[in-house]
KOLKE-392486 format. One record per residue: residue in one letter; x, y, z of N, C-alpha, C in turn. Coordinates in Angstrom, 3 decimals, decimal comma, padded with zeros to 6 digits, m for minus. Layout:
% KOLKE-392486
+-----+----------+----------+----------+----------+----------+----------+----------+----------+----------+
: res :      n.X :      n.Y :      n.Z :     ca.X :     ca.Y :     ca.Z :      c.X :      c.Y :      c.Z :
+-----+----------+----------+----------+----------+----------+----------+----------+----------+----------+
:   A :        X :        Y :        Z :        X :        Y :        Z :        X :        Y :        Z :
...
+-----+----------+----------+----------+----------+----------+----------+----------+----------+----------+
END
This chain:
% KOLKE-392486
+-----+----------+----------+----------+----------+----------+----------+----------+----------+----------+
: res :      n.X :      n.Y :      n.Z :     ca.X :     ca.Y :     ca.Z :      c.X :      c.Y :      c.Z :
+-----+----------+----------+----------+----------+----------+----------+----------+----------+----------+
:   X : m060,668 : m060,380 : m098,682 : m060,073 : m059,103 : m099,098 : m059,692 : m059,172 : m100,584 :
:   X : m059,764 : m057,911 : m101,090 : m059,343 : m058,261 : m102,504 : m058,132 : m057,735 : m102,942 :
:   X : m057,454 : m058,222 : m103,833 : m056,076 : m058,047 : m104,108 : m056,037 : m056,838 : m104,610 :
:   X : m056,679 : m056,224 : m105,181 : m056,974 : m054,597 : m106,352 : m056,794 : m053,811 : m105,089 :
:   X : m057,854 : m053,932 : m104,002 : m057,736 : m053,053 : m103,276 : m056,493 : m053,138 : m102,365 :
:   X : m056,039 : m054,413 : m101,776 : m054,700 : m054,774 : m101,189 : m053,231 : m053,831 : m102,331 :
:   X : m053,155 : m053,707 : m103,061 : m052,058 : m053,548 : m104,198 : m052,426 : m052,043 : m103,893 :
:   X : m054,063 : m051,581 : m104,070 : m053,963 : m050,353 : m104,138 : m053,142 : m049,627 : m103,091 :
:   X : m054,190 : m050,393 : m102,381 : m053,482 : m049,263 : m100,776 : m051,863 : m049,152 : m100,445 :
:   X : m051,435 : m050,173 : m100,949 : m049,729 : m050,885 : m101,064 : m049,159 : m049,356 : m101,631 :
:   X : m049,924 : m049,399 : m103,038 : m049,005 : m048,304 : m103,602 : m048,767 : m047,056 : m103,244 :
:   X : m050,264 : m046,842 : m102,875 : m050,716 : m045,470 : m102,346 : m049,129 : m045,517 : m101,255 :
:   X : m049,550 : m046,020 : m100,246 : m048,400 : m045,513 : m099,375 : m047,224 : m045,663 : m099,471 :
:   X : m046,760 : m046,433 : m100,710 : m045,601 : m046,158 : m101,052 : m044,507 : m045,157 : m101,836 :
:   X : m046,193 : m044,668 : m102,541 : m045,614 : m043,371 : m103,488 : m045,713 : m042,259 : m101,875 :
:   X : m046,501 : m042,562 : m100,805 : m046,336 : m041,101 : m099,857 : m045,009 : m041,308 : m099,456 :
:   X : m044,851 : m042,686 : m098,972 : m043,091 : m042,587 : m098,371 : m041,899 : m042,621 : m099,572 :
:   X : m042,477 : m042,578 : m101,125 : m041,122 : m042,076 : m101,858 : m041,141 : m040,908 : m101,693 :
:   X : m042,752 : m039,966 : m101,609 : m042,728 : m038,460 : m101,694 : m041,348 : m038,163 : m100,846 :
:   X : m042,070 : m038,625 : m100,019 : m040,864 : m038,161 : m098,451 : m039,551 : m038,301 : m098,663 :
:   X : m039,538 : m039,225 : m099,052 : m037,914 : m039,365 : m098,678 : m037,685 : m038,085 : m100,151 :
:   X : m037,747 : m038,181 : m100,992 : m037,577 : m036,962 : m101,825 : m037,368 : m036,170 : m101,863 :
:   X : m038,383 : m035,309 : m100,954 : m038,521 : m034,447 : m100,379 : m037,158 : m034,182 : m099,400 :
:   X : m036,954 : m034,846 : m097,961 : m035,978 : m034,803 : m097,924 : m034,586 : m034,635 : m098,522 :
:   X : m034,392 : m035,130 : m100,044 : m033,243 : m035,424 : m100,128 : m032,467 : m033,721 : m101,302 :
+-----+----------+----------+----------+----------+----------+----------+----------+----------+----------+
END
């Protein structure tokens, strides 16, 4: 597996669950 794509995907769903909570707040 490669780390670029590992990190990517990491971020990706981390910026959806900051969206969220954001959103929420």
């Amino acid at each position: 597996m490669k780390i670029k794509e590992q990190t990517r995907k990491l971020a990706a769903d981390c910026s959806k669950h900051c969206f969220e909570v954001v959103d929420r707040t």
